[in-house]
Structures are given as C-alpha cells and as structure tokens.
Backbone as JSON, one array per atom type, in Angstrom:
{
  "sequence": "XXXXXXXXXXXXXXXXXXXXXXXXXXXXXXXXXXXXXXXXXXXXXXXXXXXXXXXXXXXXXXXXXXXXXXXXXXX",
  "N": [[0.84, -1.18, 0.0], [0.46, 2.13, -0.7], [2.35, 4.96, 0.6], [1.11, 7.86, 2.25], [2.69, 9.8, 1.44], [3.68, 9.24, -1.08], [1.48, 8.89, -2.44], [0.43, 11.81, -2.42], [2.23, 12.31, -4.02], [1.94, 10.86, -6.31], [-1.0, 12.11, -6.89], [0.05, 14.68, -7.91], [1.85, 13.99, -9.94], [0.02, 12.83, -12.01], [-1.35, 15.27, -12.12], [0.28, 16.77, -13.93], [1.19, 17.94, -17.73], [2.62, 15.99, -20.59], [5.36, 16.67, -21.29], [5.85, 17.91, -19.03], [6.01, 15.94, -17.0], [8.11, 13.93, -18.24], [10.38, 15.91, -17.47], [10.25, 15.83, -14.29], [10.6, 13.1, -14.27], [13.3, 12.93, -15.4], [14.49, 14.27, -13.49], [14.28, 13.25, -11.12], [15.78, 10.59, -11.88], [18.13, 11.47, -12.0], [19.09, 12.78, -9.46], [18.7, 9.81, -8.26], [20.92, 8.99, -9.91], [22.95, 10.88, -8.8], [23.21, 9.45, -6.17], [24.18, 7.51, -6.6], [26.82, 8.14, -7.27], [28.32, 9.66, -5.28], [29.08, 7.79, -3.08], [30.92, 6.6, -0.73], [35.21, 6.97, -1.17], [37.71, 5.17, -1.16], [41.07, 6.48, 0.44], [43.22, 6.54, -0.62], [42.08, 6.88, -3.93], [40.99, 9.16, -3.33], [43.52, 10.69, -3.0], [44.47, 10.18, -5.5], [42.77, 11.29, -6.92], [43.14, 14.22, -6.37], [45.79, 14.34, -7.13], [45.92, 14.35, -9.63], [43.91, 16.47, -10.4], [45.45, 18.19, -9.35], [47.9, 17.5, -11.37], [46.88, 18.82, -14.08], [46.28, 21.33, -13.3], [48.68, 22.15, -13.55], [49.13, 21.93, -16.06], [48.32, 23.7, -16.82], [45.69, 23.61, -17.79], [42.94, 25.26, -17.37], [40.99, 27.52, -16.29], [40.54, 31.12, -15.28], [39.1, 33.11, -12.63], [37.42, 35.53, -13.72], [37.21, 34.78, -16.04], [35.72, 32.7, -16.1], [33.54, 33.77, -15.14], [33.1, 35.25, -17.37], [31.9, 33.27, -19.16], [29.78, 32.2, -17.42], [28.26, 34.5, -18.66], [27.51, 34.16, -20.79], [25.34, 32.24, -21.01]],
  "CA": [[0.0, 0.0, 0.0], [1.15, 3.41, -0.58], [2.47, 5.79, 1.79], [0.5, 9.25, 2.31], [3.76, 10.79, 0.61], [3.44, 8.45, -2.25], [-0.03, 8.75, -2.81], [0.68, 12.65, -2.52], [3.43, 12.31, -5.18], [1.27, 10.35, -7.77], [-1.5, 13.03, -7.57], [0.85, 15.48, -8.47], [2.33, 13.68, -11.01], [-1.22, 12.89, -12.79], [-1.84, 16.68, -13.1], [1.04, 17.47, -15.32], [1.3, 17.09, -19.11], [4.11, 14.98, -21.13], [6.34, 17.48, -21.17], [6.3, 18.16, -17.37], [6.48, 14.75, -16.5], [9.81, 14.05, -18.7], [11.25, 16.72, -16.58], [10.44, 15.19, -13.34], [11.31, 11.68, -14.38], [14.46, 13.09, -15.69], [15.3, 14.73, -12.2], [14.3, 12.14, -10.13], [17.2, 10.07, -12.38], [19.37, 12.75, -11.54], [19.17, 12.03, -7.89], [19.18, 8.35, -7.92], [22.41, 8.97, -9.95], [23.82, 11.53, -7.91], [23.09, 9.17, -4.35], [25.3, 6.64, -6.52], [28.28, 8.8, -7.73], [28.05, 10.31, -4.04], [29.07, 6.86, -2.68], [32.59, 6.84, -0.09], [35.63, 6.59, -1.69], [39.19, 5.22, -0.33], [41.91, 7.55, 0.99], [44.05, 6.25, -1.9], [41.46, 7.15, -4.86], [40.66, 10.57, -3.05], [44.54, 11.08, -3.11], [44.57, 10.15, -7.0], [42.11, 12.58, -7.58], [43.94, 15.16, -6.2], [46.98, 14.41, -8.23], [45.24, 14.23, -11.4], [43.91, 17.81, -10.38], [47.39, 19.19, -9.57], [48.14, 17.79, -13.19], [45.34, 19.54, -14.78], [46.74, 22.5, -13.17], [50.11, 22.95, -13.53], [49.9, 21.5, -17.66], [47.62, 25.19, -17.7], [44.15, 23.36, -17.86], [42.14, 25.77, -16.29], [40.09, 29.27, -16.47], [40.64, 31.82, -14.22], [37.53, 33.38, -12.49], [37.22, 35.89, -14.85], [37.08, 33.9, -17.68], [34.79, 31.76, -15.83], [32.16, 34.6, -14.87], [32.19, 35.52, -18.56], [31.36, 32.23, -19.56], [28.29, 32.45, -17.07], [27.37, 35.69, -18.78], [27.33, 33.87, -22.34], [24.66, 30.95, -21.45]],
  "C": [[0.89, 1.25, 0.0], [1.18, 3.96, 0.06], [1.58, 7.25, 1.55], [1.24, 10.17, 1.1], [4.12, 10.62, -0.86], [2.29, 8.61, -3.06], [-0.74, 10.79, -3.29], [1.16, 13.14, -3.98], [2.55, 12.06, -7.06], [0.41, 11.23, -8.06], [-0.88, 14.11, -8.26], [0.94, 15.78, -9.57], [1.29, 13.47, -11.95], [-1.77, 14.0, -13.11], [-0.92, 17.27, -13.98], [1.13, 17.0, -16.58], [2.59, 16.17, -19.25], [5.08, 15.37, -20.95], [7.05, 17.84, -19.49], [6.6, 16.7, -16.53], [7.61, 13.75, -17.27], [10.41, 14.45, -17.48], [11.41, 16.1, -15.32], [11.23, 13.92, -13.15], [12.7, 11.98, -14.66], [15.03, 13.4, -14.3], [15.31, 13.98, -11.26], [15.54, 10.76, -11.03], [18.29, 10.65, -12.18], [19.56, 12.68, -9.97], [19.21, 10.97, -7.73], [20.78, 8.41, -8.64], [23.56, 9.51, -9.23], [24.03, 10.68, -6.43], [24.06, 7.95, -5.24], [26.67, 7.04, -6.47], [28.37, 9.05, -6.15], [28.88, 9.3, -2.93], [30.81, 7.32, -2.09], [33.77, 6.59, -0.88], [36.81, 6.28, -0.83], [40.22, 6.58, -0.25], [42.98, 7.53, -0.23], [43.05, 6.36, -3.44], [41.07, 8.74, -4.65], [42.21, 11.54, -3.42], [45.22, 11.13, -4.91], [44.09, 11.45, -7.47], [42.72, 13.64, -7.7], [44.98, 15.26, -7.31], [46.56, 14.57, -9.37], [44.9, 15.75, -11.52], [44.48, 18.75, -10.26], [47.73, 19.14, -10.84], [47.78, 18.4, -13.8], [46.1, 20.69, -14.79], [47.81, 22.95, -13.71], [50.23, 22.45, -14.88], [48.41, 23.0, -18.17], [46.14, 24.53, -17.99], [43.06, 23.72, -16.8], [41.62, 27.42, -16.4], [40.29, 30.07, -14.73], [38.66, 32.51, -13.55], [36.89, 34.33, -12.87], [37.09, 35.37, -15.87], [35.78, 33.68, -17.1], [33.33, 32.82, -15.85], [31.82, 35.49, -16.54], [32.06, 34.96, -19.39], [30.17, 31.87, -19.21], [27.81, 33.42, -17.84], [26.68, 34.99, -20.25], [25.92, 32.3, -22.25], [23.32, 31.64, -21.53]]
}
C-alpha cells in the first residue's frame, strides 16, 4: 500500500502534461544517480584525484575566475 507521501506524489504527477512529466522523471534520475556517484571513496582514490587535479593545473588546464564569470554571462 502506498504511503500518504506516495499517494501525494502520484497526484501530483497525474496533473502534469508529457512534457512536465519528462522533466520530473528526468530529475528524479538525476538524484538516484547523484546518491550513486556520491558513494565513499578510499583515501588512496581521493589522493589520485587530487593528483590528477594538480596535473590539470600545472599542464595550464584551467580558467581563471574571470574567464569563468564571462562564460556564465554567455549561457
């Protein structure tokens, strides 16, 4: 049986068209993906990362925050 919050959810979802219920379904995939990526990682894969992002840096792959804020201005 459905929960109150469930039962909440589905009316909801039965008053929007096709278009609006894409969107939802899309975002609610967007959160079940994000609670996987999200998942702990070891102290030795966190420490990779890092390095990989020092690389990045110091071979010049990277926008300053000027650049960056007039890359927001352009979307």
């Amino acid at each position: 049986m459905a929960t109150i919050l469930e039962s909440e959810m589905l009316n909801y979802f039965t008053q929007l068209n096709d278009a609006e219920k894409t969107s939802v379904v899309e975002m609610l995939k967007s959160f079940i993906k994000g609670k996987k990526e999200n998942q702990k990682i070891t102290i030795e894969e966190y420490n990779n990362e890092l390095l990989a992002a020092e690389s990045e840096f110091k071979n010049g792959n990277y926008i300053s925050h000027d650049e960056l804020l007039n890359e927001i201005k352009s979307w």
